[in-house]
SEPA-133376 format. One record per residue (C-alpha): residue number from 1; x, y, z. Coordinates in steps of 0.1 Angstrom, whole numbers, plus 5000, padded with zeros to 4 digits. Last residue first. Layout:
atom n: NUM	px: X	py: Y	pz: Z
...
REM end
This chain:
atom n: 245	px: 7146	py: 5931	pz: 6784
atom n: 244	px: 7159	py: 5930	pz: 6744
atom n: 243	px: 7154	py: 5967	pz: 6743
atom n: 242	px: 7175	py: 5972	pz: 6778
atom n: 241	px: 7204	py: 5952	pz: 6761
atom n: 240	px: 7207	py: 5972	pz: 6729
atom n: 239	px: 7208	py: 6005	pz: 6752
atom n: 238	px: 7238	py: 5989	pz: 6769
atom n: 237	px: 7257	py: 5978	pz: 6741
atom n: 236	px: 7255	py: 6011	pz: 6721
atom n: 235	px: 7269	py: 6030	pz: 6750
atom n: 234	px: 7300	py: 6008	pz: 6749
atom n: 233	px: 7301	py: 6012	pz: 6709
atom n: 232	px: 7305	py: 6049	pz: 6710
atom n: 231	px: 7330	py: 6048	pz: 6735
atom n: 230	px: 7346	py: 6024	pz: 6712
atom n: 229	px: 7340	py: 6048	pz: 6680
atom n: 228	px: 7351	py: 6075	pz: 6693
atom n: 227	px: 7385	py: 6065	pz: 6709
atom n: 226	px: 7392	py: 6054	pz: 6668
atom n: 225	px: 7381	py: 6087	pz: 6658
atom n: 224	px: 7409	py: 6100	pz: 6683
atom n: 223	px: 7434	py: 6082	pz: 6667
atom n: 222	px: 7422	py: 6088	pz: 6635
atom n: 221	px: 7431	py: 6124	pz: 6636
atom n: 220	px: 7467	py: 6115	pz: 6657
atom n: 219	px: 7472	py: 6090	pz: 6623
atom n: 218	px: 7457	py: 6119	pz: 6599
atom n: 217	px: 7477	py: 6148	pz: 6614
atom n: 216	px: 7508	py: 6123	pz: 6619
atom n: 215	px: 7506	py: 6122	pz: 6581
atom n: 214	px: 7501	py: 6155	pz: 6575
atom n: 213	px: 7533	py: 6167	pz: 6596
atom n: 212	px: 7554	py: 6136	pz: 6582
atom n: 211	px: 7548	py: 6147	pz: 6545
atom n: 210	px: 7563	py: 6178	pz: 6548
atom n: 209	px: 7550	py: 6208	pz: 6530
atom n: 208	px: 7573	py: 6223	pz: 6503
atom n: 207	px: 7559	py: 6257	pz: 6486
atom n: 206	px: 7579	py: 6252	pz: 6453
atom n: 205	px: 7544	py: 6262	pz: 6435
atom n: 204	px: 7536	py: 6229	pz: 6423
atom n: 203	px: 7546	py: 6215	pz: 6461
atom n: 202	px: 7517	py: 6239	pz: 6478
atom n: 201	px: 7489	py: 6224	pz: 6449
atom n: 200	px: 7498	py: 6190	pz: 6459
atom n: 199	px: 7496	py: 6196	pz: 6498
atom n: 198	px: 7462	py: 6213	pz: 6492
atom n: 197	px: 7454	py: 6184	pz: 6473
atom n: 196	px: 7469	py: 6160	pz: 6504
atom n: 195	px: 7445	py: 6180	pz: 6526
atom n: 194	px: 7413	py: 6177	pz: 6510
atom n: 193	px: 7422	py: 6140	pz: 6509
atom n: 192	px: 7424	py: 6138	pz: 6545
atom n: 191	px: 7387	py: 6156	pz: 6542
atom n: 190	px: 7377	py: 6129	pz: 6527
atom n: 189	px: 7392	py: 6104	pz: 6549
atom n: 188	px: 7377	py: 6121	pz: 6578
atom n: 187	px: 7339	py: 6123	pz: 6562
atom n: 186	px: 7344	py: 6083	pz: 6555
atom n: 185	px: 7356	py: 6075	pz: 6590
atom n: 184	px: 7323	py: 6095	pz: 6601
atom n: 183	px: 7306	py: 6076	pz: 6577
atom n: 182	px: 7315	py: 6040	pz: 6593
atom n: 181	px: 7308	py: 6010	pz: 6575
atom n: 180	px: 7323	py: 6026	pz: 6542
atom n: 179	px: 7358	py: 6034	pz: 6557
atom n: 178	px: 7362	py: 5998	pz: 6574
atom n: 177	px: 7349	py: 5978	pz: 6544
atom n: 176	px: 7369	py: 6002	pz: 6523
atom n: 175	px: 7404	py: 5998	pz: 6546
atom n: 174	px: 7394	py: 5957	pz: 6547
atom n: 173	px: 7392	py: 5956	pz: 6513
atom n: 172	px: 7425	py: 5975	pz: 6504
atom n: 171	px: 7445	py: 5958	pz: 6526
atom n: 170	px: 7458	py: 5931	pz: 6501
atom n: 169	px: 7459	py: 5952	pz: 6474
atom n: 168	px: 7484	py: 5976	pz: 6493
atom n: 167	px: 7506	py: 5950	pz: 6505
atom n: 166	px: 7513	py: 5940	pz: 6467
atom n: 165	px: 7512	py: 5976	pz: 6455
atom n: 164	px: 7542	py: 5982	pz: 6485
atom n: 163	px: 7558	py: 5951	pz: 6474
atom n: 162	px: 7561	py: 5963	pz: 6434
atom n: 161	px: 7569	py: 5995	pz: 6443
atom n: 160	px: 7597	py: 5982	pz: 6466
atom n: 159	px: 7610	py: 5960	pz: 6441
atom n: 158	px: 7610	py: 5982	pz: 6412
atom n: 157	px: 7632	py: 6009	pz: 6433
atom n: 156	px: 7658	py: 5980	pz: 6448
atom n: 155	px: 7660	py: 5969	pz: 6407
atom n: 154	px: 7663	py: 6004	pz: 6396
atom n: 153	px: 7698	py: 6007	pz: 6414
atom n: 152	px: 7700	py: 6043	pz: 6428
atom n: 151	px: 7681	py: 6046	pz: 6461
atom n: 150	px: 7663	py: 6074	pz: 6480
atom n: 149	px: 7661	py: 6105	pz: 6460
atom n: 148	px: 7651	py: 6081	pz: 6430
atom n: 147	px: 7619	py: 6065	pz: 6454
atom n: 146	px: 7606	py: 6095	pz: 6464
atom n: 145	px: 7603	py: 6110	pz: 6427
atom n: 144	px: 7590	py: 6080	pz: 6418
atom n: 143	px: 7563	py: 6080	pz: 6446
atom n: 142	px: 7549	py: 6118	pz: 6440
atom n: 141	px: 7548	py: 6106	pz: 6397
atom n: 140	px: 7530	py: 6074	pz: 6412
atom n: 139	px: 7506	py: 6097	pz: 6434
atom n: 138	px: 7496	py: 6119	pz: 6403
atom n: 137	px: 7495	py: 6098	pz: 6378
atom n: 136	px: 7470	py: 6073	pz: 6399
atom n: 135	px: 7449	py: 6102	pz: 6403
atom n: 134	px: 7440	py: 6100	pz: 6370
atom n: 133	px: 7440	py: 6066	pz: 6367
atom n: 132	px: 7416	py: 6061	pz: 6393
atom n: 131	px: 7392	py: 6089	pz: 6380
atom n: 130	px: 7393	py: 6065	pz: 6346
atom n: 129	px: 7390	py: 6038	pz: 6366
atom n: 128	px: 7353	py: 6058	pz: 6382
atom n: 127	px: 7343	py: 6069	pz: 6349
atom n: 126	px: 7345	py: 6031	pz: 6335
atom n: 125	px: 7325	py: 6014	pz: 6364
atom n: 124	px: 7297	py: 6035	pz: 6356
atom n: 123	px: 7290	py: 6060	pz: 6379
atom n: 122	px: 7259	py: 6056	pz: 6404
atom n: 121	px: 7233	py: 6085	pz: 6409
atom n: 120	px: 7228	py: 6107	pz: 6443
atom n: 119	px: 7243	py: 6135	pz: 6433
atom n: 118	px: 7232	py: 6135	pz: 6399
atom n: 117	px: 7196	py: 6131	pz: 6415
atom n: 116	px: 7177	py: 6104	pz: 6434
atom n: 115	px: 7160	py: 6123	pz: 6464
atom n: 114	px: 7177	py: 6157	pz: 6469
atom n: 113	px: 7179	py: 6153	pz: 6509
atom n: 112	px: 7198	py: 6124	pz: 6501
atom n: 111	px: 7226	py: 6140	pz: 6482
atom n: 110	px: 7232	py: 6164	pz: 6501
atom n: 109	px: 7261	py: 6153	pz: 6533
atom n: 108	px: 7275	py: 6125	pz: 6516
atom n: 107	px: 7265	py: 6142	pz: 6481
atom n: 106	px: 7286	py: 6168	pz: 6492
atom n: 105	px: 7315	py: 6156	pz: 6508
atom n: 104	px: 7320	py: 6133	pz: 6477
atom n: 103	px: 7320	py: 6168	pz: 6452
atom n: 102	px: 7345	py: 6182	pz: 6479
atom n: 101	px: 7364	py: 6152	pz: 6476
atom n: 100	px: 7368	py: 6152	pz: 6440
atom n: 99	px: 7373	py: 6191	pz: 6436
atom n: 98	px: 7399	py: 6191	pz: 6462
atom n: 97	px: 7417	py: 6159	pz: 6442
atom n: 96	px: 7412	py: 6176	pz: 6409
atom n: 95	px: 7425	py: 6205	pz: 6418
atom n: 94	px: 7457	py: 6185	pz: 6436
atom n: 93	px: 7460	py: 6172	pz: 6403
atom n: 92	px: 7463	py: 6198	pz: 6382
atom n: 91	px: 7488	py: 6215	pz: 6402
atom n: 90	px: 7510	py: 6181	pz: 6408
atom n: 89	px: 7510	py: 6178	pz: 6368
atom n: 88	px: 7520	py: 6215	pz: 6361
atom n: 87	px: 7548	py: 6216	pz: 6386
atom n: 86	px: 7562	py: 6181	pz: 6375
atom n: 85	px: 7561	py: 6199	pz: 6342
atom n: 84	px: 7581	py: 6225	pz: 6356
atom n: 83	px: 7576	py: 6265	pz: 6359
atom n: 82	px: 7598	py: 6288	pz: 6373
atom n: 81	px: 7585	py: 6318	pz: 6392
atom n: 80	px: 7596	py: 6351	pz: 6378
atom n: 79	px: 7561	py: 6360	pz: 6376
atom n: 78	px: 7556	py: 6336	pz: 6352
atom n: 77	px: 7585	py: 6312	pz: 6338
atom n: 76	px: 7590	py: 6285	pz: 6315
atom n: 75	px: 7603	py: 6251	pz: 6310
atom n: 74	px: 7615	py: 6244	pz: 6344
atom n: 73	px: 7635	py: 6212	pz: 6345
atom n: 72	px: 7614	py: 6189	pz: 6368
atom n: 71	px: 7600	py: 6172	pz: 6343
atom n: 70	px: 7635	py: 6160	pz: 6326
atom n: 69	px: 7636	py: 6136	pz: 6358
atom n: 68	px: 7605	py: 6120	pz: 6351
atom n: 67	px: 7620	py: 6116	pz: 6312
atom n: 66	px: 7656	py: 6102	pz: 6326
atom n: 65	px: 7642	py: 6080	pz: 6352
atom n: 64	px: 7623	py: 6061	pz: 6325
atom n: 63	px: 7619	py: 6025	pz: 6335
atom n: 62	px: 7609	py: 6037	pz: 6367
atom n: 61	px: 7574	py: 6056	pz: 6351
atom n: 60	px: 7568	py: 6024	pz: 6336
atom n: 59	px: 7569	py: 6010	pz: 6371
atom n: 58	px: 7552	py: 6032	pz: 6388
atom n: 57	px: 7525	py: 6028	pz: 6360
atom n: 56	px: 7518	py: 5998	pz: 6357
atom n: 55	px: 7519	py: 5990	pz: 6398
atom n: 54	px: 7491	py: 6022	pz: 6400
atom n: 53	px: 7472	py: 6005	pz: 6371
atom n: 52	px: 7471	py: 5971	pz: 6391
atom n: 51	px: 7461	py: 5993	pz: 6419
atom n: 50	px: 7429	py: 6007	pz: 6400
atom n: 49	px: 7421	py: 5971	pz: 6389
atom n: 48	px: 7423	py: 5955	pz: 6425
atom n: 47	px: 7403	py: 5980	pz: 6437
atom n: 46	px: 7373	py: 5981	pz: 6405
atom n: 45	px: 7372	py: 5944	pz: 6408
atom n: 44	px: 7367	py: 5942	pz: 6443
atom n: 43	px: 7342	py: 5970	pz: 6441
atom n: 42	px: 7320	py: 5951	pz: 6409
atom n: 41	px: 7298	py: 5930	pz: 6428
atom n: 40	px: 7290	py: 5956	pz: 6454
atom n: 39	px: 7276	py: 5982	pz: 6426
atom n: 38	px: 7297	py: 6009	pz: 6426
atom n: 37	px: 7299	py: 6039	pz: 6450
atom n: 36	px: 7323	py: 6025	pz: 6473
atom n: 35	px: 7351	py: 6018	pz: 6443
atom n: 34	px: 7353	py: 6057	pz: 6446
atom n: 33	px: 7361	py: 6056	pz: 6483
atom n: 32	px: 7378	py: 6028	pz: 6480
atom n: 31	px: 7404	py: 6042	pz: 6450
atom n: 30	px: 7408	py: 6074	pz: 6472
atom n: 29	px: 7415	py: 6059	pz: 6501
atom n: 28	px: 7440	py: 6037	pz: 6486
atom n: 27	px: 7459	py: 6064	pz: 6470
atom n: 26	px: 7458	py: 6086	pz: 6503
atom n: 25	px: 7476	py: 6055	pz: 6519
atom n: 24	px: 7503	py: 6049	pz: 6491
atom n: 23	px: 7527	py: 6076	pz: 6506
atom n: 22	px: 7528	py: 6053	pz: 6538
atom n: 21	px: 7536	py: 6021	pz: 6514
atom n: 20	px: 7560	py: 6037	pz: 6498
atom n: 19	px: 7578	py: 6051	pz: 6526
atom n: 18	px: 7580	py: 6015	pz: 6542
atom n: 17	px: 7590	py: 5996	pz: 6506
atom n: 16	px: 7618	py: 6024	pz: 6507
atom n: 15	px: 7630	py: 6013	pz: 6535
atom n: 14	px: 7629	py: 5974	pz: 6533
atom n: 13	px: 7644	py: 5981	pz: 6502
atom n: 12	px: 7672	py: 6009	pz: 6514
atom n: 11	px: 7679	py: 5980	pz: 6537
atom n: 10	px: 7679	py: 5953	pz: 6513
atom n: 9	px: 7702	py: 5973	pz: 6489
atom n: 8	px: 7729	py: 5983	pz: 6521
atom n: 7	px: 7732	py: 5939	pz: 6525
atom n: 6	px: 7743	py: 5943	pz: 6492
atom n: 5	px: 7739	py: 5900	pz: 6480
atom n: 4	px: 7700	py: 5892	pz: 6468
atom n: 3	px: 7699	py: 5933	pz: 6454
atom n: 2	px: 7732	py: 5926	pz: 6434
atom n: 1	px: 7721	py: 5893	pz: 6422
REM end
């Protein structure tokens, strides 16, 4: 009753669903961009899996504050830098983020100059939810964190994760659709995600890069691809006009 009643728990909801729902963006990116190379009849299913997951295990990882919380207690030090299991976590997965993207770059750009080779070969639908969970770790340990700093009753926290997933699954097709039927997008979001590793990597070693400068480098980024794509269309229109004559 406390959340239906505080009028200060339904703004840090309405908040906190907004943050959450920014920080999401790189997550559903990443799960279209992967759920792109499956077969079309399995994509939906391989979406709305990989952000069911997510929900799972934001949630989970709500439901225990006091172990998320223990991971940013250093455990050891090198170099006389401290080193938390948070640390570790984010380090490994911004690696595997930059290798990820760097892998999609390539067979975007490679793989069909090489005919039908590894690059070039679908994954099974279990490879790419297992790369989904993976990465869904990393993002939901990045949101948790977020959402403690910013409210205290685990209800408000549960809520907004839950809405943000919601909001998330119901734009996810129409962000793939939009990604996937236009390969510049695609290169952009890739390289987006090149970013957010770098990002990752930068937080593990207690190098703090605000979220607000990448994200207004993706918005102003898309921004312009957006202008790009209409002036691209106008010419388009045109040309299709004189081949029908």
């Amino acid at each position: 009753m406390h959340l239906l009643t505080d009028p200060n728990a339904w703004v840090a909801l309405a908040t906190l669903t907004v943050l959450e729902i920014v920080l999401g963006v790189d997550n559903v990116i990443f799960i279209s961009i992967l759920s792109g190379r499956l077969p079309a009849e399995q994509q939906g299913k391989a979406r709305r899996l990989g952000l069911a997951l997510a929900l799972f295990g934001r949630v989970l990882l709500l439901l225990s504050i006091s172990w998320v919380m223990g991971l940013t207690a250093d455990f050891m030090h090198v170099l006389g830098q401290g080193i938390s299991g948070r640390d570790v976590i984010l380090l490994g997965g911004g690696l595997f983020l930059i290798a990820k993207a760097t892998h999609e770059i390539h067979a975007s750009l490679e793989g069909d100059s090489h005919g039908e080779g590894r690059a070039g070969a679908a994954p099974s639908f279990g490879s790419v939810i297992a790369q989904i969970l993976a990465l869904d770790l990393i993002f939901s340990l990045d949101s948790v964190v977020t959402a403690v700093g910013m409210a205290r009753d685990i209800e408000v926290m549960i809520a907004a994760v839950v809405l943000a997933i919601l909001f998330m699954m119901w734009s996810a097709r129409r962000v793939s659709e939009f990604i996937h039927r236009h390969p510049t997008v695609k290169m952009l979001a890739l390289s987006f995600l090149l970013l957010v590793g770098m990002a990752l990597i930068a937080d593990a070693f207690e190098v703090h890069v605000p979220r607000g400068y990448l994200y207004f480098a993706m918005a102003f980024s898309v921004f312009v691809e957006l202008l790009n794509l209409r002036v691209r269309g106008k010419k388009a229109k045109p040309v299709e006009l004189r081949e029908r004559m």
